[in-house]
N, C-alpha and C positions, 0 to 999 in steps of 0.2 A: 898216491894219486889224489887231485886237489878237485871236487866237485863241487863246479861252481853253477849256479841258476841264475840267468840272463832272460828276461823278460822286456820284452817291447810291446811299451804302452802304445794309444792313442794320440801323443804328442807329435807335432812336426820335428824333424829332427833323426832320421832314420838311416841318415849317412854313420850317426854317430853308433847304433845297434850293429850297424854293417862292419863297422871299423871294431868296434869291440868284439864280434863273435871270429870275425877273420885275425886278429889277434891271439885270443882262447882257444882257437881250433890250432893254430901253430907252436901251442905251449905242450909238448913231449908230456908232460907232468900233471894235465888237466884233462878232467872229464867236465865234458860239456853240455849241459841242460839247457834246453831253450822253452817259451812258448809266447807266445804273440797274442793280445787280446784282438779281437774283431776288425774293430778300430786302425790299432796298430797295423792288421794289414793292409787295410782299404788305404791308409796314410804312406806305407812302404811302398805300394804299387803305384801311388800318384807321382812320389819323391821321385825313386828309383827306378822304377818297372818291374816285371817279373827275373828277367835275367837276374836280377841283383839279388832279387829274395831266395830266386834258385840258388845263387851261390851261396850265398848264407847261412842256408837250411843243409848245404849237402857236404855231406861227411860229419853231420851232427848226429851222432849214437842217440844221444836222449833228446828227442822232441816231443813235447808234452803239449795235449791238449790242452785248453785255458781254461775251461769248464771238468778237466779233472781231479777233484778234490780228491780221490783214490791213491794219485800217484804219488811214487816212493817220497819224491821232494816234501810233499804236505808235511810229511811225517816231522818231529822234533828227534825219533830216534836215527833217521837218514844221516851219514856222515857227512855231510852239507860244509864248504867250505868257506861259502860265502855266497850272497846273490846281489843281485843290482838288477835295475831297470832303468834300462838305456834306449829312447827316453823317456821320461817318468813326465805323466802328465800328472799336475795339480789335483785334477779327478783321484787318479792313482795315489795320490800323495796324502789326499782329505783323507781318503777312506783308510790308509795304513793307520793315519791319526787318531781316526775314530776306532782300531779297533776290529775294522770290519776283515772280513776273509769269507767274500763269495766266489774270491775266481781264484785259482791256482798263484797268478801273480799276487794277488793280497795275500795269498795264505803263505807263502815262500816268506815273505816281506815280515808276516807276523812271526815265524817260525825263527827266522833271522833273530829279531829282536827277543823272542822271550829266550834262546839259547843263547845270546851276546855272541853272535856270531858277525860278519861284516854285511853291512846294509848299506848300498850307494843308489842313491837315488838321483839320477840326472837329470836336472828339473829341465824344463825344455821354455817352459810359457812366462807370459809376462804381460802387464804384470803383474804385480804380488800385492793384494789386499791387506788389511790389517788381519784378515783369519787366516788367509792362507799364512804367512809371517807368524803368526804367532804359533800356528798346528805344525810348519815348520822349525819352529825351535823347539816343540815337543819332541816332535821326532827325533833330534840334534840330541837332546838331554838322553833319550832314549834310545843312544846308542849309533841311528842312520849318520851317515854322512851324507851333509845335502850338499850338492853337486851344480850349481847352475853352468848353465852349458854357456859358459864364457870362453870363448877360445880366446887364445894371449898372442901378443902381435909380435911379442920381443926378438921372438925367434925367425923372424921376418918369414912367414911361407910365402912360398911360392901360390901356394892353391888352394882351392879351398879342400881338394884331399890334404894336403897337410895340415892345417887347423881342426876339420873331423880327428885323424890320427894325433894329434895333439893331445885332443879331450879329450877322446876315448882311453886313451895309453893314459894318462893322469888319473882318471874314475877307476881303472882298474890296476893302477898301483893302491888302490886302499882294500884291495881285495887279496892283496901279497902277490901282483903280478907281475913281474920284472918287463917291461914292454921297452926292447931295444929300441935303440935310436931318439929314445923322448930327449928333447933339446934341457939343458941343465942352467941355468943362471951361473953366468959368471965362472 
């Protein structure tokens, strides 16, 4: 079993968290970590509604408070297979940079990187400063895969649920997730 930590920031972009945990929850092979910063839900309810977050959250084993520095995830010794935060606000992003781990989501994020485990960070905002650019190639050297939520047109979707499942299903191939149906080049 592959335990994976899925965090959703404060960034707009919350189709894409929905697409990726309804994903992770259909994987036989994966256990499921969630936790939503404050933010993140206040931004999930505007997007989405509650119906959406209901579905999200339910048939999720592990949902972790965001203010839990306790739980098992924090730990380095946790069999952790990987985490992301989808999507990953610039906020969220600075303070990986910097080192910081006050909320569960930074502390997963730091945990990732000091055991070279897989960090995907789907950046949501825009745009990108010269600090933010450059604390994002820190991260890049140190291991995250940064993520901007670009969806790609080639595969011509229909919708914009297909572009969400797009991006989603690409961020979490760098977490060794096999996500049927992602469209292939050529």
């Amino acid at each position: 079993m592959k335990h994976i930590f899925l965090a959703v920031s404060g960034a707009s972009g919350s189709i894409y968290a929905s697409k990726a945990a309804a994903f992770l929850k259909s994987c036989s092979d994966v256990k499921l970590h969630i936790t939503i910063s404050p933010a993140g839900r206040k931004i999930f309810l505007h997007e989405l509604g509650q119906a959406a977050l209901d579905e999200m959250l339910s048939d999720v084993e592990y949902l972790h408070d965001y203010d839990d520095m306790a739980s098992s995830v924090a730990s380095g010794s946790f069999p952790l297979a990987g985490a992301a935060i989808i999507p990953c606000s610039l906020s969220s992003a600075m303070s990986i940079a910097a080192g910081l781990a006050n909320n569960l989501s930074l502390r997963v994020a730091q945990v990732a990187l000091k055991e070279k485990l897989p960090l995907v960070l789907l950046i949501r905002e825009t745009p990108l400063d010269a600090i933010h650019l450059e604390n994002l190639a820190l991260l890049s050297r140190s291991g995250a895969v940064i993520m901007p939520a670009s969806p790609q047109f080639y595969s011509k979707p229909s919708s914009i649920d297909d572009l969400a499942s797009e991006t989603a299903g690409r961020a979490l191939k760098y977490l060794g997730i096999e996500v049927p149906d992602l469209f292939h080049w050529g």
